[in-house]
Backbone of each chain as ProteinMPNN parsed JSONL, in Angstrom:
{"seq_chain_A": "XXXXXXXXXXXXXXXXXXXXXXXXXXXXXXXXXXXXXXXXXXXXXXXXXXXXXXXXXXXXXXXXXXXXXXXXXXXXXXX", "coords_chain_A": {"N_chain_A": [[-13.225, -5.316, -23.962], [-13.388, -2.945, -21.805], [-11.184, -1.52, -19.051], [-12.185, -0.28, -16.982], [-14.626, -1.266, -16.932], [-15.044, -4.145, -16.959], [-14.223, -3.935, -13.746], [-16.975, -3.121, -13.419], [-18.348, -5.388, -14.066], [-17.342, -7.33, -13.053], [-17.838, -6.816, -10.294], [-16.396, -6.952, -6.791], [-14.777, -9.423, -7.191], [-11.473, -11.0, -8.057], [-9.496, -10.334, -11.007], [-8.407, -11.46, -14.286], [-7.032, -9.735, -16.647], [-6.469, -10.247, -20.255], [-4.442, -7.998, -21.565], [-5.086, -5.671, -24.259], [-5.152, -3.124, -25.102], [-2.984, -0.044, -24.343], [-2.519, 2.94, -22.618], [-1.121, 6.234, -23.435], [0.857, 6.274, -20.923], [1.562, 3.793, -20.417], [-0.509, 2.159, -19.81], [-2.772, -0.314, -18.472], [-5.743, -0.621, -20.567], [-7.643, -1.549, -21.776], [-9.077, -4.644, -22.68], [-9.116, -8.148, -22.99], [-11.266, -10.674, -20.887], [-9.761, -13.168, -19.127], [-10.361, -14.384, -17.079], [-12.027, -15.135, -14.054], [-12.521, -14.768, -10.571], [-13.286, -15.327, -7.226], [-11.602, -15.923, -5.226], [-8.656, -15.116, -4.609], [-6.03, -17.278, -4.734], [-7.092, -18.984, -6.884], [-8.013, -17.581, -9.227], [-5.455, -17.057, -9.336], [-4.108, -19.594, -10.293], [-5.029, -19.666, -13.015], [-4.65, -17.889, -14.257], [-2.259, -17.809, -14.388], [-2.222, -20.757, -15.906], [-2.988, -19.521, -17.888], [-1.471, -18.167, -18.549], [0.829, -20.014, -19.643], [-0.232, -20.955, -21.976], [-0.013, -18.916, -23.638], [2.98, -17.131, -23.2], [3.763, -14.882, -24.384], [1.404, -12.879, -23.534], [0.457, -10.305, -22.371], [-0.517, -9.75, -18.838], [-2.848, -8.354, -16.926], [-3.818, -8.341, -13.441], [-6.306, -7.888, -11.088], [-7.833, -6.417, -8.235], [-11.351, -6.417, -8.394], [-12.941, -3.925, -7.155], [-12.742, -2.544, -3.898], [-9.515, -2.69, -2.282], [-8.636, -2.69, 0.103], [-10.053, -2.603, 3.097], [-13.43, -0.913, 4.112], [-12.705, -0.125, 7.656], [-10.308, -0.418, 7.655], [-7.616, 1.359, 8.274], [-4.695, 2.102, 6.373], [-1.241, 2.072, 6.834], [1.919, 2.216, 6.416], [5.266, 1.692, 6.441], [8.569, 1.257, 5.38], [11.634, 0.824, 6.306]], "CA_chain_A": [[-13.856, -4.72, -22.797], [-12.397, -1.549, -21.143], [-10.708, -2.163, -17.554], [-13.087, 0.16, -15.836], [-16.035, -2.367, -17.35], [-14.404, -4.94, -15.768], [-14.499, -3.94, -13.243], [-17.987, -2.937, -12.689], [-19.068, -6.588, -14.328], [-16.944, -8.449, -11.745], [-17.445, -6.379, -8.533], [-15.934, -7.937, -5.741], [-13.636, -11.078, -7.691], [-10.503, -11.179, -8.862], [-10.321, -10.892, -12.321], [-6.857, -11.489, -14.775], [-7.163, -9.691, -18.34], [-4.704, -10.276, -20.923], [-4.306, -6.303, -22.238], [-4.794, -5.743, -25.947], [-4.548, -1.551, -25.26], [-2.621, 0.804, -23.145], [-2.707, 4.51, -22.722], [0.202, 6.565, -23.653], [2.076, 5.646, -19.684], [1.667, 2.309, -20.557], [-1.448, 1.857, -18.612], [-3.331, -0.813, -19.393], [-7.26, 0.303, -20.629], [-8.47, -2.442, -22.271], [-8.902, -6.215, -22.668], [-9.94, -9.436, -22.968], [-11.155, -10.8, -19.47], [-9.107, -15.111, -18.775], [-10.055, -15.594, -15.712], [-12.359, -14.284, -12.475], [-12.745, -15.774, -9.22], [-13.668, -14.816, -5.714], [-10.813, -16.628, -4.544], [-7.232, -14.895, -5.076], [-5.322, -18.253, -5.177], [-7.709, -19.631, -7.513], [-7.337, -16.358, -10.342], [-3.488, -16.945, -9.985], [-3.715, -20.765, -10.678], [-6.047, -19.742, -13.933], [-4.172, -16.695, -14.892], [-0.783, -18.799, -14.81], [-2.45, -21.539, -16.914], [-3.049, -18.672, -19.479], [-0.261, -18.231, -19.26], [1.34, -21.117, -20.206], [-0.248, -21.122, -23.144], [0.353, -17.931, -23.815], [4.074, -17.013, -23.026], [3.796, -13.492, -24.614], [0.633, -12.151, -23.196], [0.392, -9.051, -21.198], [-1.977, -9.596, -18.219], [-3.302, -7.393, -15.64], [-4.484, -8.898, -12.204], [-6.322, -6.479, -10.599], [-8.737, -6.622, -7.767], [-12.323, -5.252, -8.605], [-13.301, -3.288, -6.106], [-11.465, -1.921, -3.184], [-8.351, -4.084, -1.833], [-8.679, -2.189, 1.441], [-11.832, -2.718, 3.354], [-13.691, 0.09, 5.416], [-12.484, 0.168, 8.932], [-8.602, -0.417, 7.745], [-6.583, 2.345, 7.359], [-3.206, 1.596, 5.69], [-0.346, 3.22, 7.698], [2.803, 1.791, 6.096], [6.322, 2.512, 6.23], [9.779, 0.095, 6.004], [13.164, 1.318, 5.892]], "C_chain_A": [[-12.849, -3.793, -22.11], [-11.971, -1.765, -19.781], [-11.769, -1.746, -16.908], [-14.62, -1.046, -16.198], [-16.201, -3.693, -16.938], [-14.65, -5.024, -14.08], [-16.01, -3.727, -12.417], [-19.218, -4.45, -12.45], [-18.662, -7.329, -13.296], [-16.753, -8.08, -10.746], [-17.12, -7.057, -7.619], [-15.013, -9.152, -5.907], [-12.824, -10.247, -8.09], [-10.374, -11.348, -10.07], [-8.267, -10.671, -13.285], [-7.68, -11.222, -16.597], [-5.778, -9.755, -19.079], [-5.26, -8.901, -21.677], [-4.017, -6.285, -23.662], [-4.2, -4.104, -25.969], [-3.963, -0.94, -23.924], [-2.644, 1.931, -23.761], [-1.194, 4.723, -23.195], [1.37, 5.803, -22.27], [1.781, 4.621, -19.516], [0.93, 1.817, -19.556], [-2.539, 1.267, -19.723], [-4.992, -0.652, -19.445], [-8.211, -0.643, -20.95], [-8.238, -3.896, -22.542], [-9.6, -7.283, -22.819], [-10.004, -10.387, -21.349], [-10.846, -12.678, -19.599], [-9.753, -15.477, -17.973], [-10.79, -14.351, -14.327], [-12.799, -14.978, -11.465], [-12.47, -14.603, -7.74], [-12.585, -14.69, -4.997], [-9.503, -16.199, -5.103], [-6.328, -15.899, -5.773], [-5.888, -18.701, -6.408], [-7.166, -18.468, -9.072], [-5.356, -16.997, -10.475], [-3.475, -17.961, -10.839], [-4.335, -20.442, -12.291], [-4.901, -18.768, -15.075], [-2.682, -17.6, -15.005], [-0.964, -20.052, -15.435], [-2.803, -20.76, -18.194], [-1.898, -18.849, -19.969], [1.058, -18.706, -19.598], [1.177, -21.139, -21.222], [-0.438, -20.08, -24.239], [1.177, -16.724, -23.493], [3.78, -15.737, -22.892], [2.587, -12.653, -24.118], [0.749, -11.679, -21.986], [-0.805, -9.171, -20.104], [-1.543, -9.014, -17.375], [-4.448, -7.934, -14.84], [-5.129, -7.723, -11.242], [-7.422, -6.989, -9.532], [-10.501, -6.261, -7.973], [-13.474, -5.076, -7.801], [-12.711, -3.094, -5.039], [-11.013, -3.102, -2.266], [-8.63, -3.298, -0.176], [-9.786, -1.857, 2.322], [-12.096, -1.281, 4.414], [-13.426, -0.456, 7.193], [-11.34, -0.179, 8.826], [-8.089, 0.651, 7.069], [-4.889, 2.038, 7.771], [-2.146, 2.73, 6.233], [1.125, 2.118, 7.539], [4.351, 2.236, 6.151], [7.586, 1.728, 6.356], [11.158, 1.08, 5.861], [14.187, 0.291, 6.81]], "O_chain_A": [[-11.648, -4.02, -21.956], [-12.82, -2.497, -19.271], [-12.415, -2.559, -16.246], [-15.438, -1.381, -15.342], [-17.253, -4.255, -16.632], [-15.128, -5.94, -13.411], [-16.233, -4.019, -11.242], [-20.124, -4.709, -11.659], [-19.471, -7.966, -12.621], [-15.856, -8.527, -10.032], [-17.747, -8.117, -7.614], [-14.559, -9.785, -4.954], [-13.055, -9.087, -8.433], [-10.934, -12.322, -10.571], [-7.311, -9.983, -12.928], [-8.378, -11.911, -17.341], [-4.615, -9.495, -18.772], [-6.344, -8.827, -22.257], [-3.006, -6.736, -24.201], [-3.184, -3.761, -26.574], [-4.312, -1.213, -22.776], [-2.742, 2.127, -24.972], [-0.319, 3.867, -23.327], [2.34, 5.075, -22.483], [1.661, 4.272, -18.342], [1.38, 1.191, -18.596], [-2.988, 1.637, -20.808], [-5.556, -0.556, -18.355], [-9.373, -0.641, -20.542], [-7.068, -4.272, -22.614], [-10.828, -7.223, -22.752], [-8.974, -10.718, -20.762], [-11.695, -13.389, -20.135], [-9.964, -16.68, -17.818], [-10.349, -13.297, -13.869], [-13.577, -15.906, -11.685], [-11.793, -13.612, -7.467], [-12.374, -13.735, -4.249], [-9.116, -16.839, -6.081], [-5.88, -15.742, -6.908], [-4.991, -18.86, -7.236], [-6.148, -18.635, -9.744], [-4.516, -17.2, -11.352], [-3.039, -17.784, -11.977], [-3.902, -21.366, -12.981], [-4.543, -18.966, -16.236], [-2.303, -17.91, -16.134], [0.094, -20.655, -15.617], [-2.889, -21.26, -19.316], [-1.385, -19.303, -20.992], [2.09, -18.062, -19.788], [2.181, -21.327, -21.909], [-0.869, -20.259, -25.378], [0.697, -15.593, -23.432], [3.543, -15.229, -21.796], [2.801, -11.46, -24.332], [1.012, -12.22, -20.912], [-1.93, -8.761, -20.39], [-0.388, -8.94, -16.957], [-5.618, -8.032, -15.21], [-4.466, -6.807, -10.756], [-7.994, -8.022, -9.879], [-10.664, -5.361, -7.149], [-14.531, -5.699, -7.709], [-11.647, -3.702, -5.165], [-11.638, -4.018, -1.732], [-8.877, -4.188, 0.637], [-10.384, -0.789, 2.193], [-11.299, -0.766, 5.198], [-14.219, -1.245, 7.706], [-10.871, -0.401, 9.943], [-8.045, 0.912, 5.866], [-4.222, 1.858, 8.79], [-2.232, 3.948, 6.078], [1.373, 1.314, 8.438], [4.516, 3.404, 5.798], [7.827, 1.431, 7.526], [11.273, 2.051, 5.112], [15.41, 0.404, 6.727]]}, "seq_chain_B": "XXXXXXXXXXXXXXXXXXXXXXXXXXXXXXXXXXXXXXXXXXXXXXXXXXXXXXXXXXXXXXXXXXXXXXXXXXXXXXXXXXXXXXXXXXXXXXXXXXXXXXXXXXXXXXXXXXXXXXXXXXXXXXXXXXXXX", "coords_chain_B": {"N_chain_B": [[11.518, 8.069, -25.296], [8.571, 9.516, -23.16], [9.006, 12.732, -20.988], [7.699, 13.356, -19.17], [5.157, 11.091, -17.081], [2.173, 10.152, -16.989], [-0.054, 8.468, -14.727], [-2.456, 7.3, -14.739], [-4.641, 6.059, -11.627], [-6.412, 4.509, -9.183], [-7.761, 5.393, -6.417], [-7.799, 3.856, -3.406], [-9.681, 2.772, -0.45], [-9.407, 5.373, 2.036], [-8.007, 7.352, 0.649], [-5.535, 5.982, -0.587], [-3.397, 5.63, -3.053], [-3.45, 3.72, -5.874], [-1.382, 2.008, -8.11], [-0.497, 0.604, -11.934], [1.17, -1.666, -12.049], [3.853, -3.1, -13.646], [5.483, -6.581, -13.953], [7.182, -9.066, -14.664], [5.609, -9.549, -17.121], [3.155, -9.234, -15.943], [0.876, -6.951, -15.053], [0.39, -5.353, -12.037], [-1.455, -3.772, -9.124], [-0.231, -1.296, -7.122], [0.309, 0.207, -4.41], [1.125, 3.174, -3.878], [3.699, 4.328, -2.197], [5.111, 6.367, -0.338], [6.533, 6.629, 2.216], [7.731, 4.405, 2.345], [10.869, 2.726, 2.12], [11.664, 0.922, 0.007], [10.412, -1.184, -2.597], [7.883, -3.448, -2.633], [6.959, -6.86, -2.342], [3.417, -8.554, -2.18], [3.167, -11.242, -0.554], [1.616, -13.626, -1.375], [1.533, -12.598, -4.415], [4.038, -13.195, -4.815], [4.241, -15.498, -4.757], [2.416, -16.334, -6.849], [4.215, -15.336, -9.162], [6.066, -17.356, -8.984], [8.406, -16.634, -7.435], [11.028, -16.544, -5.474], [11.389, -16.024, -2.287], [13.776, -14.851, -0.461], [15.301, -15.488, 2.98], [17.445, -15.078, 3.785], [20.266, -12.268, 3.052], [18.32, -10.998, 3.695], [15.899, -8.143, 5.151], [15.859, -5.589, 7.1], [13.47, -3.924, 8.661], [11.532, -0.909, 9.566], [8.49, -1.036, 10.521], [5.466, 0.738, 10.644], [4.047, 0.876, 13.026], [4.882, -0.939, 15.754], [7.473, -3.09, 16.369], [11.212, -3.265, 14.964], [11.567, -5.345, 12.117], [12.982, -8.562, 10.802], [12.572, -9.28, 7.296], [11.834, -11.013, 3.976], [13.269, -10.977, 0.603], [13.113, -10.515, -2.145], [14.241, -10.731, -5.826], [13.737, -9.109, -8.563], [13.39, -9.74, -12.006], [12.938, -8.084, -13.991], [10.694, -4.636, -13.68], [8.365, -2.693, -14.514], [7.526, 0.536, -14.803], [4.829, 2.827, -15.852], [6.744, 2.117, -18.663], [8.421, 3.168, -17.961], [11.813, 0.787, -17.255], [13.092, -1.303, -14.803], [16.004, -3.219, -13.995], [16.717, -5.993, -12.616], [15.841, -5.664, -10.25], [15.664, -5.453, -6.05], [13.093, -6.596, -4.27], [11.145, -6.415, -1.217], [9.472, -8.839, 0.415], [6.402, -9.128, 1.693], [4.254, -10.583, 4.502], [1.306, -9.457, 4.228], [-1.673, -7.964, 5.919], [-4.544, -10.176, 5.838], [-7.042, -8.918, 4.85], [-6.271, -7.026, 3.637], [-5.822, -6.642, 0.338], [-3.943, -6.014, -1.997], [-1.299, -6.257, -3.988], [1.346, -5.169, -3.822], [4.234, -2.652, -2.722], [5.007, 0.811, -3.9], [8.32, 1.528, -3.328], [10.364, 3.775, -2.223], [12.936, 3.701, -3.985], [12.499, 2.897, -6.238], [10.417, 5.446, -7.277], [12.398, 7.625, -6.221], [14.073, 7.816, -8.143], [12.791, 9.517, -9.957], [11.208, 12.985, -10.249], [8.615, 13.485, -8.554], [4.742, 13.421, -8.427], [2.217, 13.963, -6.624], [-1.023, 13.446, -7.624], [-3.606, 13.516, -5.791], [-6.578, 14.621, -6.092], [-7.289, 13.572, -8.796], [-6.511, 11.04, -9.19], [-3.871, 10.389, -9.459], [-0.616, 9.543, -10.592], [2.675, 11.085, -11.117], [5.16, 10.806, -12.947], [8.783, 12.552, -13.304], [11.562, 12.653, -15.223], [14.257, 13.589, -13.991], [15.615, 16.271, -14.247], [19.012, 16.196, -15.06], [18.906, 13.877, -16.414]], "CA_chain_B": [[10.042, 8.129, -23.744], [8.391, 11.038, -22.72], [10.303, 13.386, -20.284], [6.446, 12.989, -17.708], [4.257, 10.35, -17.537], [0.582, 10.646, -16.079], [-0.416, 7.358, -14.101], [-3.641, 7.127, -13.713], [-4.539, 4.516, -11.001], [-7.411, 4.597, -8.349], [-8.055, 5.748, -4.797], [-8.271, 3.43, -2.193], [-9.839, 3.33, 1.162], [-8.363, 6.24, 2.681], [-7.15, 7.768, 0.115], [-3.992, 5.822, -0.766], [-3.079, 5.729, -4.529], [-2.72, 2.428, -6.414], [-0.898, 2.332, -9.75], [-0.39, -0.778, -12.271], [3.504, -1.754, -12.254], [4.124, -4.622, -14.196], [6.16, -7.774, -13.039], [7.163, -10.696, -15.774], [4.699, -9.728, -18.227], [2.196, -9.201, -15.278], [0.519, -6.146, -14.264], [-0.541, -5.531, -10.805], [-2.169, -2.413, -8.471], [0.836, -1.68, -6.195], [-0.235, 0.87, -3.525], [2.216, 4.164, -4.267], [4.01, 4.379, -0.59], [6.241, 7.048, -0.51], [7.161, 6.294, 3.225], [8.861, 3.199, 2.308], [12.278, 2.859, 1.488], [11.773, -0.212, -0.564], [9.917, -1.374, -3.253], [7.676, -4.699, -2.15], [5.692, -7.867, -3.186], [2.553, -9.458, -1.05], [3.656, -12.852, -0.431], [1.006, -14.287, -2.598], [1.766, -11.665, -5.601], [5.367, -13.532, -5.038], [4.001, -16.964, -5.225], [2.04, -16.285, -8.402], [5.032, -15.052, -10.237], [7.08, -18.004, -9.394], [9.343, -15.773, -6.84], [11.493, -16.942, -4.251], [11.686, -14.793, -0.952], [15.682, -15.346, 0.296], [15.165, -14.743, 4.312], [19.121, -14.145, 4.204], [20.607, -11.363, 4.106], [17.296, -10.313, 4.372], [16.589, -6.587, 5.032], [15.366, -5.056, 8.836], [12.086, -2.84, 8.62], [10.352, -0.664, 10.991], [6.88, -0.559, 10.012], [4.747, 2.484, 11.029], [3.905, 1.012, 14.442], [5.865, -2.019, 16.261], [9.069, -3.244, 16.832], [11.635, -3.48, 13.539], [11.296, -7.025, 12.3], [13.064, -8.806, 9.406], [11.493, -9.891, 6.3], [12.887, -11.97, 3.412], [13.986, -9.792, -0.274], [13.474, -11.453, -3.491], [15.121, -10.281, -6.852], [12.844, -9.352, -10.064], [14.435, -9.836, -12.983], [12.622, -6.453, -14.484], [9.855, -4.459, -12.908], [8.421, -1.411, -14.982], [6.028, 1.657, -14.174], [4.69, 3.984, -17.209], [7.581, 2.094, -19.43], [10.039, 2.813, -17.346], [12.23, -0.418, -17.144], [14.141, -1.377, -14.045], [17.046, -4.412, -13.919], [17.38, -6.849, -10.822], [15.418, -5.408, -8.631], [15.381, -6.534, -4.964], [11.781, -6.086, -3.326], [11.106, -7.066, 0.068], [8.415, -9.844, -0.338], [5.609, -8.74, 2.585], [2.998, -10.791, 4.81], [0.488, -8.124, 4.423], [-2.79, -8.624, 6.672], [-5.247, -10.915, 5.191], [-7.988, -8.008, 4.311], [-5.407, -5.823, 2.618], [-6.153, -7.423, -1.126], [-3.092, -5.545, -2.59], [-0.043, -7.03, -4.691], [2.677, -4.228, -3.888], [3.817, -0.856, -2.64], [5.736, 0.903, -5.045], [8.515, 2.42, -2.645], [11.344, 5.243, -2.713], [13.656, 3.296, -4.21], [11.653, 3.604, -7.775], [9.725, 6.723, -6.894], [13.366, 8.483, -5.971], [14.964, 7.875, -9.781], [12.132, 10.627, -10.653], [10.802, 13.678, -9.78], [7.571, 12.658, -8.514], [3.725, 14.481, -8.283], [0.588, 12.625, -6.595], [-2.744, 14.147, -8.075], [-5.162, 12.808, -5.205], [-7.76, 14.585, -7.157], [-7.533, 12.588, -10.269], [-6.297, 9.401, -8.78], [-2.534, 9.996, -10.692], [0.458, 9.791, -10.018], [2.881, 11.58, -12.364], [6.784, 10.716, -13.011], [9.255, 13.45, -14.683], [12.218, 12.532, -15.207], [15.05, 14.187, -13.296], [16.728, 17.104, -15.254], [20.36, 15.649, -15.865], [18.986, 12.659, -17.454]], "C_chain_B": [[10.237, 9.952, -23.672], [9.037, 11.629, -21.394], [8.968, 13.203, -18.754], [5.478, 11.947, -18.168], [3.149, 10.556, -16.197], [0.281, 9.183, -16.147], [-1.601, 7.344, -13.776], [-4.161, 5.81, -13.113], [-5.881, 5.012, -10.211], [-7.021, 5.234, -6.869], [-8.825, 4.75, -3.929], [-9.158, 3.838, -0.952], [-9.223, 4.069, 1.988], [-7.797, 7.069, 2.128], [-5.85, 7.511, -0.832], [-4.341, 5.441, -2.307], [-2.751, 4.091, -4.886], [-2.679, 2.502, -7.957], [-0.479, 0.832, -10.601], [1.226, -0.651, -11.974], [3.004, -3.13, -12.849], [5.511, -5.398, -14.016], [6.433, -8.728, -14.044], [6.428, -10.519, -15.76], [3.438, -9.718, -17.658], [2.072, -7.501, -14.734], [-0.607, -6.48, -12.906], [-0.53, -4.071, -10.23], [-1.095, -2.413, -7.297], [0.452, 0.146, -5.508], [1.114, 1.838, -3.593], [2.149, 4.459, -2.59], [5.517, 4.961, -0.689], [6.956, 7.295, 0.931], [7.872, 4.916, 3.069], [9.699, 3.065, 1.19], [12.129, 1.885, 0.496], [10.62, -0.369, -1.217], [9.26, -3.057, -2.794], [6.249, -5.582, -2.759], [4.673, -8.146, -2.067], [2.705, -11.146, -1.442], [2.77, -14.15, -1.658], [0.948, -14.006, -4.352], [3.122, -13.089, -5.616], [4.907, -15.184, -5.526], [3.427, -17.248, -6.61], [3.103, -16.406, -9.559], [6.33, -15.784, -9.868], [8.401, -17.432, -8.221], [9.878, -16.532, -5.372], [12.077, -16.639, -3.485], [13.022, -15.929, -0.512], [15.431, -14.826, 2.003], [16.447, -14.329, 4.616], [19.519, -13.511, 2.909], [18.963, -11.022, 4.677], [17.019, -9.009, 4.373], [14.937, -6.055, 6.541], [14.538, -3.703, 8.591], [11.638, -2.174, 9.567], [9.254, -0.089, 10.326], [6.789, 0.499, 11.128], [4.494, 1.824, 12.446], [4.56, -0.908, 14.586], [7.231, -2.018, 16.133], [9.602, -3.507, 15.348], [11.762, -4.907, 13.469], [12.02, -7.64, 10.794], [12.741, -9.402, 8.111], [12.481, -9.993, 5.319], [12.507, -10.773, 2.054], [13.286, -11.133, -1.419], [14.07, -10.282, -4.703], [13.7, -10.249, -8.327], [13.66, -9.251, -10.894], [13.786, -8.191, -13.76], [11.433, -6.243, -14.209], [9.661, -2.603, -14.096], [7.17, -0.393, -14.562], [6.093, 2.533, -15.529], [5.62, 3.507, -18.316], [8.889, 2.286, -19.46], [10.602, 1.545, -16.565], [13.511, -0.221, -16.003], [14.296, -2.99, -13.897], [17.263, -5.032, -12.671], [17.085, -5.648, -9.919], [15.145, -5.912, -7.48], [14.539, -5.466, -4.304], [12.022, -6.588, -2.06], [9.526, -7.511, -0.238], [7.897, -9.739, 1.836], [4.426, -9.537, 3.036], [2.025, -9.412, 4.891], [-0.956, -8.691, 5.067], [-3.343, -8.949, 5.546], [-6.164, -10.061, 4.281], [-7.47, -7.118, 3.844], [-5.2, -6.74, 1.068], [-4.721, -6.941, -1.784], [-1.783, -6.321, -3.3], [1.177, -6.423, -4.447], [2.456, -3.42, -3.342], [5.073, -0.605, -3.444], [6.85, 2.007, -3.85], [9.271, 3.332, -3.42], [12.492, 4.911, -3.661], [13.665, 3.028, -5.644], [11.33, 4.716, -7.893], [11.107, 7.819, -6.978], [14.068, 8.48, -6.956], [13.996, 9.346, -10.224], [11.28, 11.828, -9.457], [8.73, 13.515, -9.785], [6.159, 13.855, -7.949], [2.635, 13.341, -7.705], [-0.146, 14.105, -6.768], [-3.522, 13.246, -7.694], [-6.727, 13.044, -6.085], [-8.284, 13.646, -8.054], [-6.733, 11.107, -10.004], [-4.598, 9.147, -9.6], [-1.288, 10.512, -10.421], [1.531, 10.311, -11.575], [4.656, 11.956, -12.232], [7.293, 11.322, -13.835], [10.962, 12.989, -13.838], [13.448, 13.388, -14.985], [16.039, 15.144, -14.583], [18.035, 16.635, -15.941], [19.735, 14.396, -16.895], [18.345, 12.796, -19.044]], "O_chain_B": [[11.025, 10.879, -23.861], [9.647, 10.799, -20.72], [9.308, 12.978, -17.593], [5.042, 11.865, -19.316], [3.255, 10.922, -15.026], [0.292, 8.582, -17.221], [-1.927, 7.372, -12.589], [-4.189, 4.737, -13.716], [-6.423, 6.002, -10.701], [-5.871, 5.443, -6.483], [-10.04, 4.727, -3.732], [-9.31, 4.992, -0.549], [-8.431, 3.526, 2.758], [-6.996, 7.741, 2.778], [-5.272, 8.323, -1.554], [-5.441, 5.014, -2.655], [-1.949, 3.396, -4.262], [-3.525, 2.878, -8.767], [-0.134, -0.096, -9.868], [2.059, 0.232, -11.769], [2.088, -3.904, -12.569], [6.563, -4.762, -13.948], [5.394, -9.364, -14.22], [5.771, -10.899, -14.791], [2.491, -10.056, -18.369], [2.981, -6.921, -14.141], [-1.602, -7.177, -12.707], [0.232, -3.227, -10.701], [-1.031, -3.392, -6.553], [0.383, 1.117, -6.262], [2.185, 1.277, -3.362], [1.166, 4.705, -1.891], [6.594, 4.427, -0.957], [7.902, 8.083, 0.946], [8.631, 4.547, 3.965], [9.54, 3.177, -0.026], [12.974, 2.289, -0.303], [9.64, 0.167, -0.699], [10.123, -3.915, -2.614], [5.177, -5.274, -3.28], [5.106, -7.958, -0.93], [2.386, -11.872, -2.383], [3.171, -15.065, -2.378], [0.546, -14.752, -5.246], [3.017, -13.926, -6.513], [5.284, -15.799, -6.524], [3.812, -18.141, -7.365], [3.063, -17.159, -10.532], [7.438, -15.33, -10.155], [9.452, -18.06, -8.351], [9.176, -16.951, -4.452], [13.299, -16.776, -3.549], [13.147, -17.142, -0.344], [15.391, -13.604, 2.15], [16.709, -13.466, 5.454], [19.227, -14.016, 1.825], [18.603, -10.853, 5.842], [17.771, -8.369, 3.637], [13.722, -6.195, 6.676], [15.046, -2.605, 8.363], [11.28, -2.806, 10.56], [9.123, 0.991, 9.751], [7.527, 0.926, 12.016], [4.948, 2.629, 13.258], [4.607, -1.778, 13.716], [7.972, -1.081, 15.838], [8.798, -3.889, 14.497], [12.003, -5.626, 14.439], [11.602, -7.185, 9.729], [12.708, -10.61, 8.345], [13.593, -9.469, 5.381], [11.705, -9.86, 2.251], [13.12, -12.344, -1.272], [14.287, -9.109, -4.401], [13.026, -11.164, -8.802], [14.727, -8.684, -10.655], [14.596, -7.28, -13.929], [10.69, -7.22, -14.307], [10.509, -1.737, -14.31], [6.083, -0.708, -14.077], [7.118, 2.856, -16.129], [5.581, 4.322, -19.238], [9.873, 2.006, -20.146], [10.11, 1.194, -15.493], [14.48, 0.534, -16.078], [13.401, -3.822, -13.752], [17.966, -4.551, -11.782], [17.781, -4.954, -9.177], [14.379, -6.875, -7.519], [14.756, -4.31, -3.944], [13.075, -7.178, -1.814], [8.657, -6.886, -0.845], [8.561, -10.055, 2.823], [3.45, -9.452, 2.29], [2.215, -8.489, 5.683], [-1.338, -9.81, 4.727], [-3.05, -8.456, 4.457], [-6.179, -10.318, 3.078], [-8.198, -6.177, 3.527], [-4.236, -7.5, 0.972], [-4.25, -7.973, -2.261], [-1.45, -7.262, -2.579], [2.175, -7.045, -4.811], [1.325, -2.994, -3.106], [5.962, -1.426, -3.665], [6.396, 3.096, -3.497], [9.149, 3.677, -4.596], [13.05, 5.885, -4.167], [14.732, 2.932, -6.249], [11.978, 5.299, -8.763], [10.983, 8.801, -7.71], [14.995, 9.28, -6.826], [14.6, 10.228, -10.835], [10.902, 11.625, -8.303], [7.917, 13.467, -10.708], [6.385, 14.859, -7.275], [2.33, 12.245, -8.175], [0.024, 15.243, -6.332], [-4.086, 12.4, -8.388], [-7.574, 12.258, -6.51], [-9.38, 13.086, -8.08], [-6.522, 10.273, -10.884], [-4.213, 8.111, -10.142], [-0.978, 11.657, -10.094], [1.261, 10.019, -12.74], [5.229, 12.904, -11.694], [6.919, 11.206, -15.003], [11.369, 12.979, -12.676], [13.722, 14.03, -15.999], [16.827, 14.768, -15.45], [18.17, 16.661, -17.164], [20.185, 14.147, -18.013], [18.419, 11.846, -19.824]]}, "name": "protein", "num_of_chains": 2, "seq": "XXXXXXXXXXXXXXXXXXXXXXXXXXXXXXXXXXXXXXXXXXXXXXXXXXXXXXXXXXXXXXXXXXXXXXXXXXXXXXXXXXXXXXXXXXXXXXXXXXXXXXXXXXXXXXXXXXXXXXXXXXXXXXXXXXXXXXXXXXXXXXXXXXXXXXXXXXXXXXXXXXXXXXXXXXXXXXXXXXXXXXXXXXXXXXXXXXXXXXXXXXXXXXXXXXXX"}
């Protein structure tokens, strides 16, 4: 399944794929989807029992759909 | 490696750019923030990957509005963008408000090794590697 497909299947959850393809800048495109949940904590605990039992796999945690809700605008800056 | 790499990532609310970076064998959407000096985790990104924020030394911030405040550092053992690999890096590990979903911002302190392009258009950010190198 392709990331963007992903995302449109799990709008709104958290979702952890382990990445079979990346683009040339090592961006990852495609995958097999572990693990989706509503609940942030919950994805981690799932996605870090993958990967336990799967040391070497590449996953990508991603939110699907926007991390920044309408009426917050992001005005960041540390030094 | 290629001498540019083309990032394509999304457009946030607002505009702001988010790009994967990967973390121990984890990719995550780390909000490209080219006002901050520092490269940083969201406190729960840090807990996932096992990470343990040091509150000393520490390192003294002034966010975009309030007073400067200090927040605790942790150490990645390697942190890469497009394939480019960086060694012991120290983030600053961030309460970020609750409704900000995000895992990272990718600051200057990565961003400033390369000569750097945002393409709002196309959602991509696009790293060329600095002439001498």
């Amino acid at each position: 399944m392709t990331i963007a497909a992903a995302r449109r299947k799990f709008a709104g959850e958290w979702v952890a794929m382990h990445v079979t393809r990346a683009n040339r800048a090592d961006v990852p495109v495609a995958g097999q989807v572990v693990a989706h949940a509503v609940d942030r904590s919950a994805l981690h605990q799932m996605a870090r029992s993958f990967r336990a039992d799967h040391p070497d796999a590449r996953v990508f945690i991603f939110l699907a759909g926007d991390p920044i809700p309408e009426g917050l605008a992001v005005s960041l800056a540390t030094r | 490696m290629q001498r540019a790499s083309r990032i394509g990532g999304r457009l946030a609310h607002g505009g702001v750019l988010l790009v994967p970076v990967r973390v121990k064998g984890n990719d995550f959407e780390f909000l490209v923030d080219t006002g901050s000096a520092y490269t940083a985790i969201a406190l729960p990104t840090a807990r996932y990957l096992r990470t343990v924020p040091q509150a000393t030394p520490g390192v003294r911030i002034a966010p975009a509005h309030g007073p400067a405040v200090q927040v605790p550092t942790a150490r990645l053992d390697t942190l890469s963008v497009a394939g480019h690999m960086f060694d012991n890096v120290t983030v600053l590990v961030l309460s970020l408000p609750a409704e900000m979903q995000i895992d990272g911002l990718l600051g200057m302190d990565v961003l400033g090794r390369f000569r750097i392009t945002l393409e709002p258009d196309t959602a991509t950010l696009v790293l060329r590697l600095p002439r001498a190198s």
